[in-house]
N, C-alpha and C positions, 0 to 999 in steps of 0.2 A: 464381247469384251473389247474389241478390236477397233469397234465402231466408236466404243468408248473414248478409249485411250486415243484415235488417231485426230478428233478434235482437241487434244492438248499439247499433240503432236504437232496439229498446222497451226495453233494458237503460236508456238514458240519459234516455228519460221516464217511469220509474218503473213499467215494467209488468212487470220481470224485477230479481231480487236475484242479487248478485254469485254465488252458489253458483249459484242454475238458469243465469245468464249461462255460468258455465264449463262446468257438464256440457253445455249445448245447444253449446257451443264444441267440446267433446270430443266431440258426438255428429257433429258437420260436420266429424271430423278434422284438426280446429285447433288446432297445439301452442300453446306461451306465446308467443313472440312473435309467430307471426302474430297470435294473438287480441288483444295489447296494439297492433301497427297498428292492426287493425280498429276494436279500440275508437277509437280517436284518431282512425281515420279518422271513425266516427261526429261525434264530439266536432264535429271542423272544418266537419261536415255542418250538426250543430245551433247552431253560431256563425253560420255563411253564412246560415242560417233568422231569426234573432235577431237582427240589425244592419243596417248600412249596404249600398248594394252594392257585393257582394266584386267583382262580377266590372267594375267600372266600369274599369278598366283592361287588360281583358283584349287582351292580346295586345301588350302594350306589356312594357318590360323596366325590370330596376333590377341596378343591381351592389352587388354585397358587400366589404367588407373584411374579413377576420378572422385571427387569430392561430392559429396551429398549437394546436390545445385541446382535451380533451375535449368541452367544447359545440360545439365546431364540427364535432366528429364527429357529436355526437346531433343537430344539426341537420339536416345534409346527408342522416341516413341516413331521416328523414323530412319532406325537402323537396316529395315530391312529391305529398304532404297539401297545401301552398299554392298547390302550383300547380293545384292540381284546384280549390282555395277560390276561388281570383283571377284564376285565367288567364293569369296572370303569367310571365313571361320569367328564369328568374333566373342572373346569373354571379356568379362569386367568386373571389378571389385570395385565400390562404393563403400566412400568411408565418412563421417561424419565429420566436419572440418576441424574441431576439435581434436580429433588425432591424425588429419588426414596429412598434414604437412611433417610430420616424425613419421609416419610410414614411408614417406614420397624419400625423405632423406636417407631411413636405415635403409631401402632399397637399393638407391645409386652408392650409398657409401661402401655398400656391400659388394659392389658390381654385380649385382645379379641382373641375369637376363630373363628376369622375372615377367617383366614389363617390358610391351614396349614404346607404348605410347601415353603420356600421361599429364592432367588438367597442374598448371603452376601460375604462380602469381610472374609479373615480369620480377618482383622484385628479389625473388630466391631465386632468379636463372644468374643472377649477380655473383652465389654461390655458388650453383653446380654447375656454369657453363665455364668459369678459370679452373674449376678442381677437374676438366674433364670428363665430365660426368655427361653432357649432352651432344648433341649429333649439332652441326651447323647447318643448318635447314638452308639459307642460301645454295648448297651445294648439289641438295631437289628442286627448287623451286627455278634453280637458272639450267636443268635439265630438259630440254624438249622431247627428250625418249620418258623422262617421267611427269611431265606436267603439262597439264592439256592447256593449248593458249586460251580456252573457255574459262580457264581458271584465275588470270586477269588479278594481280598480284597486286598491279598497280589502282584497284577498286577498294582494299584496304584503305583506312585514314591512314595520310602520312604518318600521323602523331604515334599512331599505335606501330605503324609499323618501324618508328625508329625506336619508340621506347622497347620494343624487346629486342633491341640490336645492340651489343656491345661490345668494344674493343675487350676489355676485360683487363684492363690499365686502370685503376684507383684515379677516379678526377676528373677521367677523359669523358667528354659527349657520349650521350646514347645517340646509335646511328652513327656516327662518328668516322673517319678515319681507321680500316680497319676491323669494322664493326663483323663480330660475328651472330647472323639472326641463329639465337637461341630458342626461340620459339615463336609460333604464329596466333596473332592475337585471333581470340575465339566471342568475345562479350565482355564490354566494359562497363567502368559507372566515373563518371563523374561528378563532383559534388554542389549543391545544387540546396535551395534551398525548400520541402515539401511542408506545406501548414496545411491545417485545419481552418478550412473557408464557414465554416459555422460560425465555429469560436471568433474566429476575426470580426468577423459579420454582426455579432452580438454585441464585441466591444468597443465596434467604430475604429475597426485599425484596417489597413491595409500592410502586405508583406511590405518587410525592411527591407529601406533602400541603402545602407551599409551598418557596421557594424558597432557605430554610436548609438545609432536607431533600436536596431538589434538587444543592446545592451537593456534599453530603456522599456523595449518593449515585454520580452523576457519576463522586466523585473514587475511591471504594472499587472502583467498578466496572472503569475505566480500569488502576486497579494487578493486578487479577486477572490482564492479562495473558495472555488464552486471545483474542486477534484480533479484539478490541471495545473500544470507547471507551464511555463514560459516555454523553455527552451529545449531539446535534447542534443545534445553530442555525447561521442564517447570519450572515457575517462578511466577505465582500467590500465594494470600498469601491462603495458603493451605498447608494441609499435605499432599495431592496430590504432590506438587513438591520436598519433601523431598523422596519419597520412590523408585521413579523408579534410572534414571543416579545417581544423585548427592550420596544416601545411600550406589547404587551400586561399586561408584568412593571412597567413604570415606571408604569401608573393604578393598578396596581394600591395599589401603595408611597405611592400621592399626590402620584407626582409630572405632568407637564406638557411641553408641548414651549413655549408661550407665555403670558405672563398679558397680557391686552387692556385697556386702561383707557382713555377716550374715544375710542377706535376708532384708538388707538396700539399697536405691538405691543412686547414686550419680552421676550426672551428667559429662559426660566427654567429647561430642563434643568442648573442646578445649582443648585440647590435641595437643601438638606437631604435632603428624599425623593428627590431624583433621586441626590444619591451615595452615601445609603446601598447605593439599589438596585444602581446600575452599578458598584459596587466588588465584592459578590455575585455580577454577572453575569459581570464579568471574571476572577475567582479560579474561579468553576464553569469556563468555557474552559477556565484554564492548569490546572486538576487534571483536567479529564474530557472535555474538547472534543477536536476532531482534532485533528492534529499541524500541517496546515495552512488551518487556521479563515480565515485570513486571503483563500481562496480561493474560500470555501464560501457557493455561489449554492443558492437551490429547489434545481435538480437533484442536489448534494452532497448536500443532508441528506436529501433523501427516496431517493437511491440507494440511502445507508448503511443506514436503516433496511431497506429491501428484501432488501438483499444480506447482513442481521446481522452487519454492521461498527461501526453503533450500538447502543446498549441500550435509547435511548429516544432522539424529539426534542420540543423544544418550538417548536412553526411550526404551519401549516396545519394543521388537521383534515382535509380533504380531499387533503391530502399523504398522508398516514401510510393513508388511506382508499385512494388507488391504487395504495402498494406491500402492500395484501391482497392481489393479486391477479395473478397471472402470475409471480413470484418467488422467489426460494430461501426466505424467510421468512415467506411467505404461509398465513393461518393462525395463524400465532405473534403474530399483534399484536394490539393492543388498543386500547382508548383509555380515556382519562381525564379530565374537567375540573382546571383548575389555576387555583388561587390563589394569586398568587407570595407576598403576605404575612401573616406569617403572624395566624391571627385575625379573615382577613376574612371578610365576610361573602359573599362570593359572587366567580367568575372576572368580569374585566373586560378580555375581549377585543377587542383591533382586528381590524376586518374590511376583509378587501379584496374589493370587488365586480367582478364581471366584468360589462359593460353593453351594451348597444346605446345606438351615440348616432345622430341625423341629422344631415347636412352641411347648413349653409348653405346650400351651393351647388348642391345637389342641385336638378335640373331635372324632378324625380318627387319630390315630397315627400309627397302623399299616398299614391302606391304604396307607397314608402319607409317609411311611418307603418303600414300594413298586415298587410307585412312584420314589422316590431318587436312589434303588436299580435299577429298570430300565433304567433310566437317566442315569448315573453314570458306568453302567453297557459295555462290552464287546462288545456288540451289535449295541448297541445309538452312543456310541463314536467314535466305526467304522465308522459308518454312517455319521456320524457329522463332519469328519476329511476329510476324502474321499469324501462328496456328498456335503457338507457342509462348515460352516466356525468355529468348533466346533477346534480353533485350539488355542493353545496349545492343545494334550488331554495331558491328565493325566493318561495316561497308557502304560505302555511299549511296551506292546502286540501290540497297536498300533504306535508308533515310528518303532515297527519292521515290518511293515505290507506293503510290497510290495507296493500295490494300493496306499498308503497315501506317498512314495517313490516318485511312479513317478507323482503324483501332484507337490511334492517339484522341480521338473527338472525344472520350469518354474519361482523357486524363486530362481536366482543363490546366492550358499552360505548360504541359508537358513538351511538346513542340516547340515551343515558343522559347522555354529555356535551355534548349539542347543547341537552337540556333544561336544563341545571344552568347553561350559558354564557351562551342566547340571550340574556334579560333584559339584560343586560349589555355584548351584541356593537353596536358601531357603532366609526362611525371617531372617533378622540379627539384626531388631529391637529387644528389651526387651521387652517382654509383661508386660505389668501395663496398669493400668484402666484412667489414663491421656491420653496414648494417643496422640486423636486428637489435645485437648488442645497446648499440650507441642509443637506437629508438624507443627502446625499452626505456634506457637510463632517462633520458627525455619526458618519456611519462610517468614516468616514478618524480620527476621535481616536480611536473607540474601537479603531481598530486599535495607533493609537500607547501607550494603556494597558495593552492586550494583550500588546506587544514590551516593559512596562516604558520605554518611551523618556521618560512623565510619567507622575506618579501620578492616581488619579484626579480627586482634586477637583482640581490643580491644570489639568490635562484640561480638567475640563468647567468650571472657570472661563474660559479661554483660549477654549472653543468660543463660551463665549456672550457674550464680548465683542465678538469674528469677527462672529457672527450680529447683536449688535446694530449694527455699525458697516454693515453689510450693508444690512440693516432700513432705518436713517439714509439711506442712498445711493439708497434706493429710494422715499422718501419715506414709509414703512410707520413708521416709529420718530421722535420727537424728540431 
């Protein structure tokens, strides 16, 4: 075993190039994944070498919380990389995301030291990192007794690592002045546009190049009338349907969800640019969306595309990324960067981050911190991109990493629009402690615009009068 292992030992201090590392792999009869643990196993080995001590906790335990995920599969299925690092104990409860975020809440509101490590979106660290309820990770990560310099903080995308940063000030910058890291980004998605290369292919179209196009295409496609619809986005009343396409389509247009002026909020989705845009988005719907939009969560539009019930959608990039694979239309997709208007210079995606945060309350916070550091880490991510479905990562290192290259050969275009978007991807909401609330409300009008029940701008004047009287009650507005 020894002889095994010490060829991905010298691979990783520079005494073996990735080719002699696989043939000497293939001569020890080591397919691709074993050799990708092994690597990783090395990896955890040369962390352990590099840092603080892992094993200062050994034999002690910490629990997990996570959400039914792809990262919680590529974690799990190389958990026992940590526990060889740290000696660590480790549980976990998996919950389906449908209730996983009221668990994650009754937990911290409860101050239980139930947990102590646990998967959040950045956008509810908005919520529990001013009620107290989180650890400032900055206060590990600028630790040299607990953070190994292997661990290379600064390998994170900038984007991500400010979007989970916040003063916790209504209005103020993410990353900001003040900024406390709430949590450390773990796999992102930004939004992106994933079709069906069949269906295009059949009716003499190529993907939209903004979102007039979009519109027109949608609706042509829908009329064809061979068991496909134009378009998917989401449209349930949720603030789910506001953050992926539709937020990503409204900066682009110039428009805003708030304008801040001495640290007052005031509502602006109706804004000129904001109803040019949502008048567009809602005629694309009633000519090319599903029949009932008004339903359609993540798992509707990435079904359809899967099952080529859509032709195209515009959501998640890593949406349209996992119905490649196991599917009736797998194979047949593609991807695309998107500019919803038209002229611009470049896609200006919202992202939504998948994170690890720390409890409070946690009565192991440095294991806990360990943990996150491992995950999160150089090694795991590798592993997770390359062996796994650990995709967006969140590190450059690995965007540039060969292996995780020629995966992408089999997502045509995937590559291609991860380059064309990044620049561009962060969150463009305003952080305030409304919120879900306010984004909820949001998609409740636009559903009202969709049935015709108001027209648009009169819609989204009514919304943003709602949100400011809101605002007002909250003390957030004058």
């Amino acid at each position: 075993m020894k002889r095994t292992t010490d060829i991905f030992d010298r691979h990783l201090a520079g005494g073996l190039s990735r080719r002699e590392l696989m043939t000497g792999a293939a001569k020890l009869g080591l397919g691709g994944a074993a050799a990708g643990f092994l690597l990783n196993q090395a990896g955890t080995r040369a962390l352990a070498a590099t840092g603080p001590d892992f094993k200062k906790f050994s034999g002690k335990k910490i629990s997990l919380l996570l959400n039914k995920h792809p990262y919680t599969d590529a974690m799990i299925a190389n958990l026992d990389n940590f526990k060889a690092l740290t000696g660590l104990d480790v549980s976990y409860d998996v919950f389906p995301e449908d209730v996983y975020f009221d668990k994650v809440t009754a937990t911290l509101s409860s101050k239980s030291p139930q947990y102590d490590v646990f998967m959040t979106g950045a956008y509810q660290t908005w919520q529990y990192g001013p009620a107290g309820w989180l650890a400032d990770i900055n206060e590990y990560i600028k630790n040299p007794e607990l953070t190994a310099a292997a661990y290379n903080w600064d390998d994170v995308l900038p984007g991500l690592r400010s979007s989970t940063a916040w003063s916790g000030v209504p209005g103020q910058p993410l990353g900001g002045d003040g900024a406390k890291q709430w949590a450390v980004p773990w796999g992102f998605e930004l939004n992106s546009v994933a079709y069906n290369k069949r269906i295009f292919d059949a009716a003499g179209m190529k993907p939209p190049k903004d979102l007039p196009e979009m519109v027109d295409q949608a609706g042509k496609l829908s009329a064809l009338n061979q068991g496909f619809y134009g378009v998917g986005v989401r449209g349930s009343r949720s603030w789910a349907t506001i953050h992926p396409g539709y937020l990503s389509g409204l900066t682009n247009y110039g428009g805003k969800d708030f304008a801040v002026t001495d640290g007052k909020l005031k509502a602006a989705m109706n804004s000129a640019e904001s109803k040019e845009f949502t008048k567009l988005w809602i005629e694309m719907i009633q000519k090319g969306g599903p029949k009932n939009w008004t339903t359609y969560t993540w798992y509707e539009v990435g079904n359809d595309l899967g099952a080529g019930a859509s032709a195209m959608i515009f959501d998640a990039d890593i949406l349209g990324y996992f119905q490649n694979k196991g599917t009736k239309e797998a194979g047949n997709l593609a991807y695309h960067p998107f500019s919803a208007k038209p002229g611009a210079a470049a896609p200006t995606p919202n992202v939504w981050i998948w994170s690890l945060a720390m409890s409070a309350f946690s009565q192991s916070p440095e294991a806990g911190w360990y943990f996150v550091q491992w995950a999160s880490g150089t090694e795991h991510t590798t592993f997770g991109a390359t062996k796994a479905d650990l995709v967006n990562p969140v590190r450059q290192s690995v965007w540039d990493n060969g292996d995780f290259h020629k995966r992408l050969e089999s997502y045509p275009g995937y590559l291609d629009q991860y380059k064309a978007s990044a620049a561009g991807s962060k969150i463009y909401f305003t952080p305030q402690p409304l919120f879900f609330n306010l984004t909820t409300e949001w998609a409740a009008s636009l559903q009202k615009m969709y049935a015709k029940e108001i027209p648009v701008d009169e819609g989204l004047d009514q919304l943003a009068e709602f949100i400011d009287q809101q605002l007002k009650d909250a003390g957030l507005a004058d």
